[in-house]
C-alpha positions as CSV (number, residue, x, y, z in Angstrom):
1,X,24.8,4.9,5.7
2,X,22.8,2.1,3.8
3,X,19.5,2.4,3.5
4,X,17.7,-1.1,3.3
5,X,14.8,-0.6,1.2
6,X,13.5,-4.2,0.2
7,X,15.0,-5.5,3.4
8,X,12.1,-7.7,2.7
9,X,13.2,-11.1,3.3
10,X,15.7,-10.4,5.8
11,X,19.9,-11.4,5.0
12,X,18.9,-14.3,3.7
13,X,17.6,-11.9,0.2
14,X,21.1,-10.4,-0.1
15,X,21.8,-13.3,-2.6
16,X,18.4,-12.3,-4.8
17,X,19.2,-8.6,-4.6
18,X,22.2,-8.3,-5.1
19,X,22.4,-9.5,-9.1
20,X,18.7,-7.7,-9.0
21,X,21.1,-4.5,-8.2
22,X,23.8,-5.2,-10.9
23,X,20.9,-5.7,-13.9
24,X,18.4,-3.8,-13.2
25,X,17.0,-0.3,-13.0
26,X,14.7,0.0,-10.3
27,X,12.6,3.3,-10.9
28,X,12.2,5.7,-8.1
29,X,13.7,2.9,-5.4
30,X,16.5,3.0,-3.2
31,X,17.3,-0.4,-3.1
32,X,20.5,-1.5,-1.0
33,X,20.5,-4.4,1.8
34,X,21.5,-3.9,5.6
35,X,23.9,-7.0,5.9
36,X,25.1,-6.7,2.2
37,X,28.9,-5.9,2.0
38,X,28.3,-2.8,-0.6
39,X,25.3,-0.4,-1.6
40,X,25.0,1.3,-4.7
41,X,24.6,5.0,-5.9
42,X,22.6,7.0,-3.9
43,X,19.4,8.5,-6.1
44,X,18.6,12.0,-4.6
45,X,21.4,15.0,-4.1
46,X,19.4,15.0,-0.6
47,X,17.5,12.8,0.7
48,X,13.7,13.8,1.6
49,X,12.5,12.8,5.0
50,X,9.9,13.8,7.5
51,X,9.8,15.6,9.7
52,X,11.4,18.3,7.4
53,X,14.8,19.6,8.7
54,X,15.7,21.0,11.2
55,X,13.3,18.4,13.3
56,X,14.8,14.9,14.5
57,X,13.8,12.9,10.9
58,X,11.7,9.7,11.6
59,X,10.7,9.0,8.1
60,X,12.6,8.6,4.9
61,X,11.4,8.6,1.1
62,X,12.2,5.8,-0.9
63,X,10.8,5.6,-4.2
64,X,7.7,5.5,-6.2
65,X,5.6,2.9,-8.1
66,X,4.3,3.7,-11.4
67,X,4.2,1.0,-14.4
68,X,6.0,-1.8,-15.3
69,X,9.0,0.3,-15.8
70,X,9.6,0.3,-12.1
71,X,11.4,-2.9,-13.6
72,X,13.8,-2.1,-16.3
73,X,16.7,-4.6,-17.6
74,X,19.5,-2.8,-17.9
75,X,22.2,-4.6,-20.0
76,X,23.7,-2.8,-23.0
77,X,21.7,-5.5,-25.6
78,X,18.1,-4.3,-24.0
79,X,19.6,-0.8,-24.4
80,X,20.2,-0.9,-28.2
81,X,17.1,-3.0,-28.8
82,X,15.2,-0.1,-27.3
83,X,16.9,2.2,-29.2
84,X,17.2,0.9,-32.6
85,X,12.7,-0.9,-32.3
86,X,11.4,1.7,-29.5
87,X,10.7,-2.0,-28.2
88,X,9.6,-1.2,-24.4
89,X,8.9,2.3,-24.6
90,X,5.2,2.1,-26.1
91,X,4.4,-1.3,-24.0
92,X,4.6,-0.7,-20.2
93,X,2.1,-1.6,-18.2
94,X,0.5,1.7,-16.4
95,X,-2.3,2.7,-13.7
96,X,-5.1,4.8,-15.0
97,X,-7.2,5.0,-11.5
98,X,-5.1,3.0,-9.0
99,X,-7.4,2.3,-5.6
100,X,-5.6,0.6,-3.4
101,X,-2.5,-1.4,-1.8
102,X,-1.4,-4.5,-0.9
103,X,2.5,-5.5,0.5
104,X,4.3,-8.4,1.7
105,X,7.6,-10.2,1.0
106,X,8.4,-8.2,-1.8
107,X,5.5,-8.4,-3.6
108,X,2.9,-5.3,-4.1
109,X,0.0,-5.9,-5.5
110,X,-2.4,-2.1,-6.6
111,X,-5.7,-2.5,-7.9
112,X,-6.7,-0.3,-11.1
113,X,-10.7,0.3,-10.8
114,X,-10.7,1.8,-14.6
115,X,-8.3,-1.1,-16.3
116,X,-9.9,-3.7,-13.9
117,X,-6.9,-5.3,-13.3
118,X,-4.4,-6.0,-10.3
119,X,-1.0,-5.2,-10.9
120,X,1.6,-7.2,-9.0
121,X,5.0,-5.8,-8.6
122,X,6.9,-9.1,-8.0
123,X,10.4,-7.8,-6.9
124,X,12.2,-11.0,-6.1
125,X,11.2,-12.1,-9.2
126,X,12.0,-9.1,-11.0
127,X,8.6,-9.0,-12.9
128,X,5.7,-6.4,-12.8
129,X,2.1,-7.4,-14.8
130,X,-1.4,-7.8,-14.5
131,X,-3.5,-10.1,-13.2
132,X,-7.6,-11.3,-13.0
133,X,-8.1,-9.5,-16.3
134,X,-8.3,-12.7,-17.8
135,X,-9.9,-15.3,-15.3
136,X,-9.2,-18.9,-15.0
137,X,-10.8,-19.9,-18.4
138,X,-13.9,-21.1,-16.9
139,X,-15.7,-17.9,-16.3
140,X,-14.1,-17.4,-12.7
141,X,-11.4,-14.9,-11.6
142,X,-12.2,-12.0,-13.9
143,X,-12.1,-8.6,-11.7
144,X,-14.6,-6.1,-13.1
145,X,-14.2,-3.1,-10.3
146,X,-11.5,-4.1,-8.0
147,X,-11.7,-1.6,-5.2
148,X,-9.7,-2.6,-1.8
149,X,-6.9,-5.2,-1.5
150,X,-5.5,-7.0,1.4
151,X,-2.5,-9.7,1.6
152,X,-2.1,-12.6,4.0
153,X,1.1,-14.0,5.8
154,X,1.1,-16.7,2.0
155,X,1.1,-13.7,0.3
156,X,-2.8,-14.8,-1.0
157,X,-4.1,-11.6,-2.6
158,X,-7.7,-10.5,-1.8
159,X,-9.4,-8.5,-4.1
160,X,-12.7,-6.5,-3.2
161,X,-15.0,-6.6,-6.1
162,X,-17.7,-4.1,-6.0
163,X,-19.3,-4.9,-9.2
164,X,-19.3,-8.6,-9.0
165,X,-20.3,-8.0,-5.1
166,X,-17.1,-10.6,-3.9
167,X,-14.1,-10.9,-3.0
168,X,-11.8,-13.0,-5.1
169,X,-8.7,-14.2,-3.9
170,X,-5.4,-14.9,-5.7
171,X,-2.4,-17.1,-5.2
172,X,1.4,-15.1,-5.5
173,X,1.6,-15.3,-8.7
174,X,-2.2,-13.5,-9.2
175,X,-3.5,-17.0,-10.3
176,X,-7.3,-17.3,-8.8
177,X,-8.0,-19.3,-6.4
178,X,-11.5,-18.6,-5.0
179,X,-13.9,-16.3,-4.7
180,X,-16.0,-15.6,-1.6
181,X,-19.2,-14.4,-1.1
182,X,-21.9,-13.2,-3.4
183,X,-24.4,-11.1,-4.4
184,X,-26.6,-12.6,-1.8
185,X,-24.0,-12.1,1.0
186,X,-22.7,-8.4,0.2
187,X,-24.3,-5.4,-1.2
188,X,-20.9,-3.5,-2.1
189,X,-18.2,-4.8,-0.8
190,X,-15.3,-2.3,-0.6
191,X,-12.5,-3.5,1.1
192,X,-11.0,-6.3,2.6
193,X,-8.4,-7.7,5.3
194,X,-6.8,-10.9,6.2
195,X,-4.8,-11.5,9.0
196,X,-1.3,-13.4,9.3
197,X,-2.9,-17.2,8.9
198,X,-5.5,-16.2,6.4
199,X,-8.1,-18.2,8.7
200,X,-9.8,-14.7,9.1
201,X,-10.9,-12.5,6.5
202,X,-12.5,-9.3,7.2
203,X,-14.7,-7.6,4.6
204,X,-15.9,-4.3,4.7
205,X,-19.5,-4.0,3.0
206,X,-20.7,-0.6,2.5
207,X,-23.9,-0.6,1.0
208,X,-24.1,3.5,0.4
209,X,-26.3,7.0,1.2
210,X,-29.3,4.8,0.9
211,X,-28.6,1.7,2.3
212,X,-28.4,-0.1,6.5
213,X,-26.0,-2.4,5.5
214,X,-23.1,-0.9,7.0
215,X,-20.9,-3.3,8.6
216,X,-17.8,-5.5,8.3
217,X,-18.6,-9.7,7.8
218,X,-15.9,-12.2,9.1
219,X,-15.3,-15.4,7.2
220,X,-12.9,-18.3,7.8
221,X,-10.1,-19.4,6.0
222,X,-12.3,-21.7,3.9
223,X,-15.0,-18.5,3.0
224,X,-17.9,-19.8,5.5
225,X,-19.5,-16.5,7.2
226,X,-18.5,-16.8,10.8
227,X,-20.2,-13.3,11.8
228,X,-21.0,-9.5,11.2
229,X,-19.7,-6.6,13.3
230,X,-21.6,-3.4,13.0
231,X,-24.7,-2.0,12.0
232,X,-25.2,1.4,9.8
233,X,-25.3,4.3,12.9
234,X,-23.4,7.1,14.7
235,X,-22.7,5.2,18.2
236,X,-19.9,3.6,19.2
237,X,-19.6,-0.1,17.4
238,X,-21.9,1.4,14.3
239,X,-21.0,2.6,11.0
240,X,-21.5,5.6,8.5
241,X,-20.1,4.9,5.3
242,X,-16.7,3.5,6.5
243,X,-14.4,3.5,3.6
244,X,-11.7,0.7,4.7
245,X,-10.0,-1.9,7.2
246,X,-7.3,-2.7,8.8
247,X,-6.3,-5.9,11.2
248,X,-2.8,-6.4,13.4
249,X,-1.1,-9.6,14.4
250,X,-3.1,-9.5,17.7
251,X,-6.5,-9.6,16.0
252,X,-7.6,-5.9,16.6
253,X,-9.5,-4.5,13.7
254,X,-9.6,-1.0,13.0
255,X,-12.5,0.2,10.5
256,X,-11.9,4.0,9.4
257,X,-15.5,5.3,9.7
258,X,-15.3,8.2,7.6
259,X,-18.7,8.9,7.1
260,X,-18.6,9.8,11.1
261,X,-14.9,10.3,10.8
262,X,-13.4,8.7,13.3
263,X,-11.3,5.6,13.9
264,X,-13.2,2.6,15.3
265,X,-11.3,-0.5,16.9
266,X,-12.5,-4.2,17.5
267,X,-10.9,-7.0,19.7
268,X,-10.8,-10.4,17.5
269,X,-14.1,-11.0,18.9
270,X,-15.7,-8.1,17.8
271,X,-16.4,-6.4,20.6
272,X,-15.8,-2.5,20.5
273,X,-12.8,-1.1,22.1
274,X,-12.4,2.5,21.2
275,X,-12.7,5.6,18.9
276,X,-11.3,8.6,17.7
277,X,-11.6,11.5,15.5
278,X,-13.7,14.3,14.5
279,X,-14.3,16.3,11.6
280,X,-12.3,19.6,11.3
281,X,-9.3,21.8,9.6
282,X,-6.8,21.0,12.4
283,X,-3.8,18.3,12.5
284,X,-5.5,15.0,14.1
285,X,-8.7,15.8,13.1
286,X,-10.5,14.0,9.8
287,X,-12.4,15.4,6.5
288,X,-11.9,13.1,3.9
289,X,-10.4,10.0,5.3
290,X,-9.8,7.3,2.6
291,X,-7.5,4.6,3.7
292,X,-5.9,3.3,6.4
293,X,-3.2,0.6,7.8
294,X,-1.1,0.2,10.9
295,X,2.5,-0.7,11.6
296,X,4.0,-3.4,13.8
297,X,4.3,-1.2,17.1
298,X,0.7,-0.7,16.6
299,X,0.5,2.9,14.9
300,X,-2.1,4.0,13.1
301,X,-1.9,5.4,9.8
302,X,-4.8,7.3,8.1
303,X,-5.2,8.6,4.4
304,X,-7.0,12.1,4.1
305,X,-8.3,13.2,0.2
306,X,-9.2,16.8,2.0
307,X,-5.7,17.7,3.2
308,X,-3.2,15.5,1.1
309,X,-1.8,13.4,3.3
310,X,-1.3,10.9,5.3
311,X,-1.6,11.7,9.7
312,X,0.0,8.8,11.9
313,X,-1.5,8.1,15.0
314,X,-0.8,6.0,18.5
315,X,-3.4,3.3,18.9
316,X,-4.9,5.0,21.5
317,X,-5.5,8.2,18.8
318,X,-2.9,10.1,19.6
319,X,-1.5,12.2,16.7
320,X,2.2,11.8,16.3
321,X,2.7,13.6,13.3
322,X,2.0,13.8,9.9
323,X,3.2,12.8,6.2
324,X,2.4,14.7,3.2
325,X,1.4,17.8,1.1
326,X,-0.9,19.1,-1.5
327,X,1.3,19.5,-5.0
328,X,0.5,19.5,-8.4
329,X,4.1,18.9,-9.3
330,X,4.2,15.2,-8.4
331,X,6.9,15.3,-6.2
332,X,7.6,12.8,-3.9
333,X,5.6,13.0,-0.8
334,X,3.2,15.6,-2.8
335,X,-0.7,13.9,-3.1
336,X,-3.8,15.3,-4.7
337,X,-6.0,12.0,-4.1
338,X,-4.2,10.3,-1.5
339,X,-6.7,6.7,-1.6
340,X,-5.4,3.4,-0.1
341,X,-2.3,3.0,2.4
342,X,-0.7,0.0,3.2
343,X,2.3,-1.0,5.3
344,X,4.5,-4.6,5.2
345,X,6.0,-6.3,7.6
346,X,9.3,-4.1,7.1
347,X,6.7,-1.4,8.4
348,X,7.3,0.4,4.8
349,X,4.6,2.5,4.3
350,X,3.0,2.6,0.3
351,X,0.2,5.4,-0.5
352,X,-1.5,5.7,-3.7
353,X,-2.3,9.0,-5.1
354,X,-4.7,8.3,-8.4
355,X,-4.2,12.0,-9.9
356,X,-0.6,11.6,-10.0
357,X,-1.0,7.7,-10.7
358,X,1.5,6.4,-8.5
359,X,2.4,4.5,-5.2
360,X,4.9,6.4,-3.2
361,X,7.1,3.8,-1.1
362,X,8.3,5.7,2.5
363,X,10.1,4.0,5.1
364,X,10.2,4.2,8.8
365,X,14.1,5.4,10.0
366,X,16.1,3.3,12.9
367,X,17.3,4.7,15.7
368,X,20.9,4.2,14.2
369,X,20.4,6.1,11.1
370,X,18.4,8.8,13.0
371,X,21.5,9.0,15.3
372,X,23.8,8.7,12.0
373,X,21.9,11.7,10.0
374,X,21.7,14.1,12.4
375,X,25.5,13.2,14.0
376,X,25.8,14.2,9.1
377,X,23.7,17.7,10.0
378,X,25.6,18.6,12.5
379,X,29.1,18.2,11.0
380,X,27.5,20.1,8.1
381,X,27.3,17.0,5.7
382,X,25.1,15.1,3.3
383,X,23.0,12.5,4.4
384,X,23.1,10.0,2.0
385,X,21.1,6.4,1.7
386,X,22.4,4.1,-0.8
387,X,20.4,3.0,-3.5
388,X,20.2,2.2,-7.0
389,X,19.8,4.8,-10.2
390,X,16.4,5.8,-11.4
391,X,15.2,5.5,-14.8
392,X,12.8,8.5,-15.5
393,X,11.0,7.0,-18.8
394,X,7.6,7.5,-18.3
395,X,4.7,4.1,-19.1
396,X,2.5,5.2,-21.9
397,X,0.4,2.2,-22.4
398,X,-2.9,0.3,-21.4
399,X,-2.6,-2.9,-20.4
């Protein structure tokens, strides 16, 4: 079966990835196109999915983001360059606290509160690197604590800045654009969400233990303040140190309210529609939520820093299951601090751990290869997804 990790810009991509595929080493991915006439090597002896056997699988691991070594030529004169200069080995571009994620069309952007950078993981393009470390040369566009990230249907990256108290926003290359809002509009703005048109942007402004200001501000397209949804409480449509965003095609914004830890969701007015959650030990319940996202049938993923994973929800709070495991061994699908979740238009889910500094990529299994694993399990075979062979050199350097 062919696994179509990167299936990002539907067939008509086949023609970027497949030289991508023949020169390059894409670390920890499984990168092979549905509609492509041939996938390459698989990368695990078994593949890892979830639920773990003997339960139907609904999930399947992919790969995992770490530096720029996620991108790696592969052609024999790269190879003895590296070899004979160490060129490459003592330059890669790695995380030291990565917060949060952003996905869309192939490009991933993380934000790195300690190097105070965004890294964009540009895969059509082939290139990972930094950007707003170095501004716009007029004093604009420099990120001093990026915290959350969100991505619009142009692939515009918005960057929460808690330090600078805005939100700067970035074309898709990571050249700045903008910046909205300022010291007199937010008191610590944490996170941020756009939806498809990027005529609404959603930011999440947490002002902390001591402060009221704890609410989400809407803004057009252009940055103009349009209205707040919120105030600092425990009742329904009030917040207690919420900790991020989320917003879905139809409008509905979902603010994980983990200082009450729950799930709260607005229509595209802002009026309240519903909750969920509770704090506890026990599978749909919440005691350190950190990030959250939702798919394209309206699921709701939430990111826990207490239990080391990551629990998937119906939109009406219904637990469905959950993704995930405490390990120190940094093994895929093993978290210690689980942060920011984020999932692309593929409905491929990315979670950042920052003690293991890395991004794990998981996707969401069709029905077809559900049917074609377990039709493999049966007949007392492999499962195998095609993809493309991993480089295990590890990123050593600061940006």
């Amino acid at each position: 079966m062919i696994s179509p990790l990167f299936n990002l810009l539907d067939r008509r991509m086949c023609n970027i990835w497949k030289p991508l595929a023949a020169n390059f080493l894409i670390a920890g991915f499984l990168i092979g196109l549905a509609g492509c006439a041939s996938g390459p090597v698989k990368q695990h002896d078994a593949e890892i999915y979830w639920p773990k056997p003997p339960e139907i699988p609904r999930y399947v691991y992919e790969g995992t983001l770490r530096s720029s070594a996620t991108l790696q030529e592969k052609d024999t004169a790269n190879q003895l360059r590296s070899m004979v200069t160490g060129a490459g080995k003592t330059d890669q571009l790695s995380f030291s606290k990565p917060f949060d994620v952003a996905a869309r069309n192939g490009k991933i952007v993380v934000t790195d509160s300690v190097y105070r950078i965004a890294v964009m993981f540009d895969i059509p393009r082939r290139k990972v690197y930094p950007f707003g470390h170095r501004g716009d040369g007029k004093g604009q566009g420099m990120l001093k604590k990026p915290i959350g990230v969100g991505m619009d249907g142009k692939q515009w990256t918005y960057i929460a800045d808690v330090s600078e108290q805005d939100v700067k926003v970035f074309d898709p290359l990571g050249m700045y654009i903008k910046t909205i809002g300022n010291k007199d509009v937010f008191q610590r703005p944490i996170d941020v969400a756009a939806n498809e048109k990027g005529d609404r942007i959603y930011v999440l402004d947490a002002g902390g233990i001591n402060s009221e200001w704890h609410r989400v501000i809407v803004f057009d397209g252009e940055g103009n303040k349009l209205k707040e949804i919120g105030r600092r409480g425990f009742n329904a449509g009030e917040f207690n140190l919420p900790t991020q965003l989320a917003v879905v095609n139809d409008g509905t914004l979902y603010v994980l309210d983990a200082g009450n830890f729950r799930v709260q969701a607005f229509s595209p007015e802002g009026d309240f529609l519903r909750s969920w959650g509770k704090v506890g030990r026990n599978l749909g319940d919440f005691a350190r939520p950190r990030g959250i996202a939702v798919d394209s049938g309206g699921n709701v993923y939430v990111s826990d820093g207490a239990f080391r994973n990551f629990q998937i929800f119906n939109s009406e709070g219904k637990l469905l299951m959950f993704i995930g495991e405490p390990g120190l061994e940094d093994k895929p699908g093993q978290y210690v601090l689980p942060a920011g979740i984020a999932i692309d238009e593929t409905d491929r889910i990315y979670v950042v751990d920052q003690l293991h500094h890395k991004v794990d990529v998981i996707r969401k299994l069709s029905e077809q290869e559900i049917s074609q694993i377990m039709t493999a399990r049966n007949m007392g075979q492999k499962p195998q997804t095609a993809g493309i062979p991993v480089d295990s050199g590890e990123a050593v350097k600061t940006p």
